[in-house]
N, C-alpha and C positions, 0 to 999 in steps of 0.2 A: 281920119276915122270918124264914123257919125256916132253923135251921141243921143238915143233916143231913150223914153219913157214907155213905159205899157203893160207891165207886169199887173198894178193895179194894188190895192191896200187887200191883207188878206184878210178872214173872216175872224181872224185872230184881237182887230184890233178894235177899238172901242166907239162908240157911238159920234163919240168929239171929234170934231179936228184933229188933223194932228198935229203937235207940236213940228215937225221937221216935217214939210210939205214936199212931192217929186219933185218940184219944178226945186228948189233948195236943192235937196238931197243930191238932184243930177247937176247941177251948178257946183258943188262940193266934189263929188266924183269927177267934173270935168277940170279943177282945177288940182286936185288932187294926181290923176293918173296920167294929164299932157306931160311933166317931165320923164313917167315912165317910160311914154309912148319913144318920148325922144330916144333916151338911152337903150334902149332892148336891141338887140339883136332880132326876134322874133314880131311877131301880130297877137295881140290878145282881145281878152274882149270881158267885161267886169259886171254880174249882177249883184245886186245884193239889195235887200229886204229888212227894215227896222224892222223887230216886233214887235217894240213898246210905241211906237210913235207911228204905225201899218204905212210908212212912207216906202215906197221903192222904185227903182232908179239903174238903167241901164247904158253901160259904155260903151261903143260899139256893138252893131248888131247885125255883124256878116255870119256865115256857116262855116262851124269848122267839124273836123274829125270827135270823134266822141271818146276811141277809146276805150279804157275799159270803162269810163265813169258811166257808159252804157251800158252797164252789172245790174247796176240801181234798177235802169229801166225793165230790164228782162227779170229780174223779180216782183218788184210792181205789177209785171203783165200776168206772172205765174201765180203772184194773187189774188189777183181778181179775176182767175181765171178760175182758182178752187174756191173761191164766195162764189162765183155763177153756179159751180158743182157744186153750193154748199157741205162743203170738205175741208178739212184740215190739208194741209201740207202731208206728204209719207214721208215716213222716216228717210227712203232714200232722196227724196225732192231735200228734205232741209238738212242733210248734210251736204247734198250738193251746192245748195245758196247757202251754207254757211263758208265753205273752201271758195267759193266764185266772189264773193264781200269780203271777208276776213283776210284770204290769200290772194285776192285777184286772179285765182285758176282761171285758166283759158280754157281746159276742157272741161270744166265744170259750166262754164258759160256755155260753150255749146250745146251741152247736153239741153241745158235748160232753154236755148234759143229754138233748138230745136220740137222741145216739147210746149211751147208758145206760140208755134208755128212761123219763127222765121222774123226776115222782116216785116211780111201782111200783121202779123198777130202782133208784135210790136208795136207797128203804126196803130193799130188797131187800140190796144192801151194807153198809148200816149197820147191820142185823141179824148178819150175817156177822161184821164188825167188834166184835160186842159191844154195841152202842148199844141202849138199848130205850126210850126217849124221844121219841126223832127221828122227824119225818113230814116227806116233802116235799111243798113248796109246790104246790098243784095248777095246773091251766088254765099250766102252765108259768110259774109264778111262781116259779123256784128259787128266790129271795131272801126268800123268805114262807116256807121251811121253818121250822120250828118246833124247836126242841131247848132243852136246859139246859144247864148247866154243866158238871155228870157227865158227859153226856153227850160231851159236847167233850172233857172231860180220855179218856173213853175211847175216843175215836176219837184222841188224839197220842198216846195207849200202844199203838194199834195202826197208827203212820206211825213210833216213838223204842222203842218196846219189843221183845221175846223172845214167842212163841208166837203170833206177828199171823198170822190168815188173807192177810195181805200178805206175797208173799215178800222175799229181802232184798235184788235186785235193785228191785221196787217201793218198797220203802221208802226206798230210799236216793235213788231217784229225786225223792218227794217232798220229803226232807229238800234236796233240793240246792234244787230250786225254790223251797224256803220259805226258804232261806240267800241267796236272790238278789232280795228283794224290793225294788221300785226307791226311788229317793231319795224321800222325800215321802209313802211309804205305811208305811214302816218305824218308825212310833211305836206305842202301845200296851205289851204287857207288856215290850218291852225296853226299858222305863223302871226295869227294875226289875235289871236287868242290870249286872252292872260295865262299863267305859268300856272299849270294842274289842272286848268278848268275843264279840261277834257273836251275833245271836237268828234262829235259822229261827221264823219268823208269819209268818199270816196275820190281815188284821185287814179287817173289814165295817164299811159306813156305810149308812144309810138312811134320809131322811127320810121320813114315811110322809104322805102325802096327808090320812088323817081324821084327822088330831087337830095336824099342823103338826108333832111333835116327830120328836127321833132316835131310832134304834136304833145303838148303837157297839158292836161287837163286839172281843175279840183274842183270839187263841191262839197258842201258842207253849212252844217249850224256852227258858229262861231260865239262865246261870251268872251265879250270884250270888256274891264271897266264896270260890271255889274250889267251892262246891256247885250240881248239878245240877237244874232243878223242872221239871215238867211245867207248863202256868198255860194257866190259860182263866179269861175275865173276857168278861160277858155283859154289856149295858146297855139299857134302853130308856129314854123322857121327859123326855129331854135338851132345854135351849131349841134349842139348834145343834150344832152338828157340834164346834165348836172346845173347848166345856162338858163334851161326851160326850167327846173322846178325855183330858181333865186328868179324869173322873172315870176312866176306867179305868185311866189310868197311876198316879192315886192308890192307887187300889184293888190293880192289882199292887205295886206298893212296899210297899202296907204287906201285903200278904197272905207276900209273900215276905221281908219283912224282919220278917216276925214266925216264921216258918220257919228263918230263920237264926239269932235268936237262943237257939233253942231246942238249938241246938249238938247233936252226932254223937252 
């Protein structure tokens, strides 16, 4: 599995140096997540983003499924779609992105994939957003987009960061829905989180018909320790769903507690 750098320091972070440098950061990540790689059942793939020290650092960076954690993206597109309308959201648009974040509804995503126009209007956003990895799923298969790691970590520095083509009305909006996800879907990178501290994700499942296995996705802000991380954790070839969500909550713990001990 390669381990690359590129996400880049976000606007978040301060004029100085950082204490925990990529070139660190991805050396910590690489010694941290080889004995995962060994033990898994499945392929995964780890970003994640300091915010105090704007270091960030990527584990693997092949393409996987998306999932639902491609909800994120198709509200993101739907608003900046009503800032171009300069427009609020309608009541019926934001109960639907509330059931589509909060519930992971699948026909709430549609609706809204469809009034985004699709994959084109997706890529379309995601582009805007910074991403340059990501394809949406075509024949309306949102859940078959395609994206990386990077990728992910760079669409939550533009839902959690400074200079987002999202304004800060939209952003904040997302941030609430990703803070209010329901009982039962709330595992993933907030495994990685201190006890209460509460984690805004979103987190994707899919078993995939040709080959029987999972795709587990998460993404999410993380405080860890009094320290703030961006974390996206990507997975496929899981036997089941229950395998794929203990590899990813491994894989954040240890991505993020190799982050912390690299201290300020």
């Amino acid at each position: 599995m390669e381990r690359v750098t590129g996400v880049g320091a976000p606007s978040t972070a301060s004029a100085a140096p950082p204490a925990t440098s990529a070139r660190t950061l991805r050396a910590a990540l690489d010694d941290a997540l080889a004995p995962v790689t060994r033990a898994c059942d499945g392929e995964f793939a780890v970003a994640l983003l300091d915010i105090r020290s704007g270091a960030s650092a990527t584990y693997g960076n092949r393409l996987y499924d998306t999932a639902s954690i491609v909800k994120v993206g198709i509200l993101a597109a739907l608003l900046l779609k009503t800032q171009d309308e300069r427009r609020g959201l309608t009541a019926k648009e934001r109960d639907t992105a509330t059931v589509m974040i909060e519930h992971s509804d699948n026909d709430a995503a549609s609706a809204l994939w469809k009034a985004i126009g699709g994959a084109d209007g997706l890529d379309a956003a995601q582009h805007r957003l910074g991403l340059t990895q990501t394809r949406g799923g075509r024949a309306g298969l949102w859940g078959l987009t395609r994206t990386t790691a990077a990728d992910q970590l760079r669409l939550l520095r533009a839902v959690f960061g400074r200079g987002s083509a999202l304004n800060a009305d939209s952003q904040a909006y997302i941030r609430t829905l990703m803070g209010r996800i329901t009982t039962g879907q709330d595992w993933g990178v907030s495994a990685a989180a201190d006890a209460g501290a509460g984690t805004p994700l979103k987190n994707g499942w899919l078993p995939r018909s040709t080959t029987g296995l999972w795709d587990v996705n998460s993404i999410g802000q993380v405080t860890a320790s009094g320290r703030t991380y961006l974390v996206a954790v990507l997975s496929d070839g899981s036997r089941n769903m229950n395998t794929g969500v203990a590899l990813v909550e491994q894989a954040a713990r240890a991505a993020v507690g190799a982050a912390g001990a690299l201290g300020a």
